[in-house]
C-alpha positions in Angstrom: 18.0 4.0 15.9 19.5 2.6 12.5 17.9 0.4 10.2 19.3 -2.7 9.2 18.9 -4.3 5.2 17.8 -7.0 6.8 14.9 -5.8 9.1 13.1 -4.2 6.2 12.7 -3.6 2.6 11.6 0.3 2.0 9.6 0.8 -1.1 7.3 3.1 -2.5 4.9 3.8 -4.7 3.3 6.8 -6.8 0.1 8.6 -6.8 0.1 7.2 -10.9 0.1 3.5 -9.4 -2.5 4.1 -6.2 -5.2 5.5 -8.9 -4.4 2.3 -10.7 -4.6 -0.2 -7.2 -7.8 1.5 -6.3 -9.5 2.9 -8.6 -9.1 6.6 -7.5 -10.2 9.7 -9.2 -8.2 12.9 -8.2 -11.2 15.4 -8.5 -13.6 12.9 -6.1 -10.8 13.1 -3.3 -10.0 16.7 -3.4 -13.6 16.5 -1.1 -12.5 13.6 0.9 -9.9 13.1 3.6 -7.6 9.9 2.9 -5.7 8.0 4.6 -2.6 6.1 3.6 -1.6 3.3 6.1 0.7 1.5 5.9 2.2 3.5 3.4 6.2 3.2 3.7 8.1 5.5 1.0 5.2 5.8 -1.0 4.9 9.5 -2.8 1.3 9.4 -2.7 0.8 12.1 0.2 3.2 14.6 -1.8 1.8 14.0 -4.8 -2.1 13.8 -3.6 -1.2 17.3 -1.9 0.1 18.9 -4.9 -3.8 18.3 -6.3 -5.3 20.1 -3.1 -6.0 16.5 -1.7 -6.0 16.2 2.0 -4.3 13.2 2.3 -2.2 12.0 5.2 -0.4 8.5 6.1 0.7 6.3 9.0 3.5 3.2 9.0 6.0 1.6 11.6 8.9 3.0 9.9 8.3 6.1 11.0 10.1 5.9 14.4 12.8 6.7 11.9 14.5 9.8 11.1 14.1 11.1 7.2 17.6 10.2 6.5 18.0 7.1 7.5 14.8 6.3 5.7 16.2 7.6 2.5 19.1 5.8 2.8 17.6 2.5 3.2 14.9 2.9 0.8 18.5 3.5 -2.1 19.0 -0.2 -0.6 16.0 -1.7 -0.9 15.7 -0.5 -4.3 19.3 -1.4 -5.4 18.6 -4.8 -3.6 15.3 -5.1 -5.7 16.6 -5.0 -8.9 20.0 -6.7 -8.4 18.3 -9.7 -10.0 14.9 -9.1 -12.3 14.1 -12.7 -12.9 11.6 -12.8 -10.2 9.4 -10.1 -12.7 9.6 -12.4 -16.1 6.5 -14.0 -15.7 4.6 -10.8 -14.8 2.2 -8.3 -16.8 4.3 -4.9 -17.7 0.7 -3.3 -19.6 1.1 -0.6 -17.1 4.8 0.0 -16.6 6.3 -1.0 -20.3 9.7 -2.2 -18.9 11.7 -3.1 -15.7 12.9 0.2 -16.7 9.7 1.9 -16.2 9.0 0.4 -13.2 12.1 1.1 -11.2 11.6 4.6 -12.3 8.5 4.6 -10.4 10.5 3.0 -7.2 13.0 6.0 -7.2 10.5 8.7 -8.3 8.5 8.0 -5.4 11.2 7.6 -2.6 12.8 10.8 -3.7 9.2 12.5 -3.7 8.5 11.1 -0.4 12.3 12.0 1.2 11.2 15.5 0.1 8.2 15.9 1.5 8.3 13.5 5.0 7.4 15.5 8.2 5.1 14.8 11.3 2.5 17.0 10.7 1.6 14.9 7.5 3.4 11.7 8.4 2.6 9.6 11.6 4.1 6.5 13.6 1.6 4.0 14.1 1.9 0.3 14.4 -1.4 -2.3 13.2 -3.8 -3.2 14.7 -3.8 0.2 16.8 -3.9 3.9 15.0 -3.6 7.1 17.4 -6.8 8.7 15.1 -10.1 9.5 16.6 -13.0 8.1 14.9 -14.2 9.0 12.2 -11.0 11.0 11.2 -11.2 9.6 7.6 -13.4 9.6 4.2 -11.6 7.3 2.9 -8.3 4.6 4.2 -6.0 3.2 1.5 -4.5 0.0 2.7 -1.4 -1.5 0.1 1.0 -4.1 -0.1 0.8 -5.2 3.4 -2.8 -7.0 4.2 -2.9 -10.4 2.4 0.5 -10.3 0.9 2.1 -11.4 3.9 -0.7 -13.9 5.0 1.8 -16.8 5.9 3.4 -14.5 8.9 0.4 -12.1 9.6 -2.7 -14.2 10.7 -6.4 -13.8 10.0 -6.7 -12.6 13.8 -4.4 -9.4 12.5 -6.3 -8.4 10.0 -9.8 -8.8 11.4 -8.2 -6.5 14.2 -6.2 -4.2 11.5 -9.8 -4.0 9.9 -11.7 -3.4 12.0 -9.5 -0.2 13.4 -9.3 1.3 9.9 -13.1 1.5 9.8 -13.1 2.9 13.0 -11.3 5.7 11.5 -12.4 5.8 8.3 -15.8 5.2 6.7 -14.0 3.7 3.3 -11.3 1.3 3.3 -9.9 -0.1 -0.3 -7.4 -2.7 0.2 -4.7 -4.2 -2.7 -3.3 -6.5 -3.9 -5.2 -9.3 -2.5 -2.7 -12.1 -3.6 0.6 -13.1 -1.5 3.5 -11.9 -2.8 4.9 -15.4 -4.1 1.2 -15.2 -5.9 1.3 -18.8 -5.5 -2.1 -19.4 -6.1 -2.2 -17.5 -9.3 -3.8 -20.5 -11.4 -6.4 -21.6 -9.0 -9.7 -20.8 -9.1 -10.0 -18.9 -5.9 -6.2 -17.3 -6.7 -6.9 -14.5 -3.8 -5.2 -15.0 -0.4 -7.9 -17.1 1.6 -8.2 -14.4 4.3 -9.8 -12.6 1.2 -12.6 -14.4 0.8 -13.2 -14.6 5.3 -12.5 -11.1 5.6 -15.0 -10.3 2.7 -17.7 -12.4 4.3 -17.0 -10.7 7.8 -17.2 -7.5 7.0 -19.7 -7.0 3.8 -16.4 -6.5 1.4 -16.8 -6.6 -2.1 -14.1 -7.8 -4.2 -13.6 -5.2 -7.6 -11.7 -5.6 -10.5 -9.3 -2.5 -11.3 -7.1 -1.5 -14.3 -4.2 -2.9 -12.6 -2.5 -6.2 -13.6 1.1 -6.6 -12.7 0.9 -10.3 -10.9 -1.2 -12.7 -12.8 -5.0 -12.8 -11.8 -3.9 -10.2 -9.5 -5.8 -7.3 -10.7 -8.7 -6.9 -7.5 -9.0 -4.9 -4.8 -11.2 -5.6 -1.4 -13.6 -2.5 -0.9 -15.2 -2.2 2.5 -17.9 0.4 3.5 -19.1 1.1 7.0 
């Protein structure tokens, strides 16, 4: 099966920026088992490994073949930064330039081309994730959950949820804005799902060291 541009965008991101998203500290998970899902061409799994973390991941991508992965994610990433105006108006504190940042984009699709297998890497499709209970410490959750609340509805991620506790007993969740951040100068700027989903399930909302879109630097922590 080939991928198409225009089914999906493949990006990634590194083990720097998931400490960032959620808070993370490498010597606490080299006792835990993690989960990365959905976690697309993300180096985090290589990168956790190389620091005796037993880390693992899941996405919908992965009925793909490495290659064709690889070759899509040089799209995406050429696509993304065709035209940078969409970034002006954001907070480079943690990536010092466009430069920077695309660095990260390649760094980690190149890490994760390297490193991709089955053993580690696993097709799964949300709500529903071939993992007995209790398989996980500790489920990371980015860039997928409230960004794209205006096609995936608050049934989805009650159900998405709900089957990463069952798996996990920790799941952290960023960002928790859409990806237009179009509430960014509202009062209650998170995605509204944020604030149901929070309620339903005892979440707390934390602040992290992460601020690329404005007002954007939270996370959603759930515990079971």
């Amino acid at each position: 099966m080939s991928l198409q541009l225009d089914d999906f965008l493949i990006t990634g991101r590194t083990f720097e920026e998931y400490v960032a998203f959620f808070d993370l500290n490498a010597e606490t998970m080299k006792n835990m088992r993690v989960l990365d899902c959905p976690i697309g061409a993300s180096s985090f799994i290589a990168e956790a490994k190389s620091r005796g973390i037993a880390a693992s991941g899941c996405d919908i991508l992965y009925c793909y073949d490495r290659d064709a992965l690889r070759v899509q994610g040089e799209k995406s990433i050429e696509k993304i930064y065709a035209d940078t105006s969409w970034m002006v108006d954001n907070n480079f504190a943690f990536y010092q330039s466009i430069e920077r940042h695309k660095e990260h984009r390649v760094g980690a699709l190149e890490a994760f081309y390297a490193d991709y297998n089955t053993t580690d890497y696993w097709f799964a499709e949300l709500p529903k994730l071939p993992y007995k209970d209790d398989s996980f410490d500790l489920v990371l959750s980015s860039h997928l959950l409230f960004v794209y609340d205006d096609r995936l509805n608050l049934t989805f991620h009650e159900a998405s949820i709900t089957e990463m506790l069952r798996i996990g007993r920790e799941v952290r969740i960023f960002p928790l804005v859409d990806y237009k951040n179009s509430r960014a100068d509202e009062s209650d700027n998170l995605s509204p799902f944020t604030y149901q989903i929070a309620e339903k399930f005892g979440g707390e909302i934390v602040k992290v060291g992460f601020e690329f879109q404005k007002n954007g630097a939270y996370m959603l922590r759930i515990k079971r």
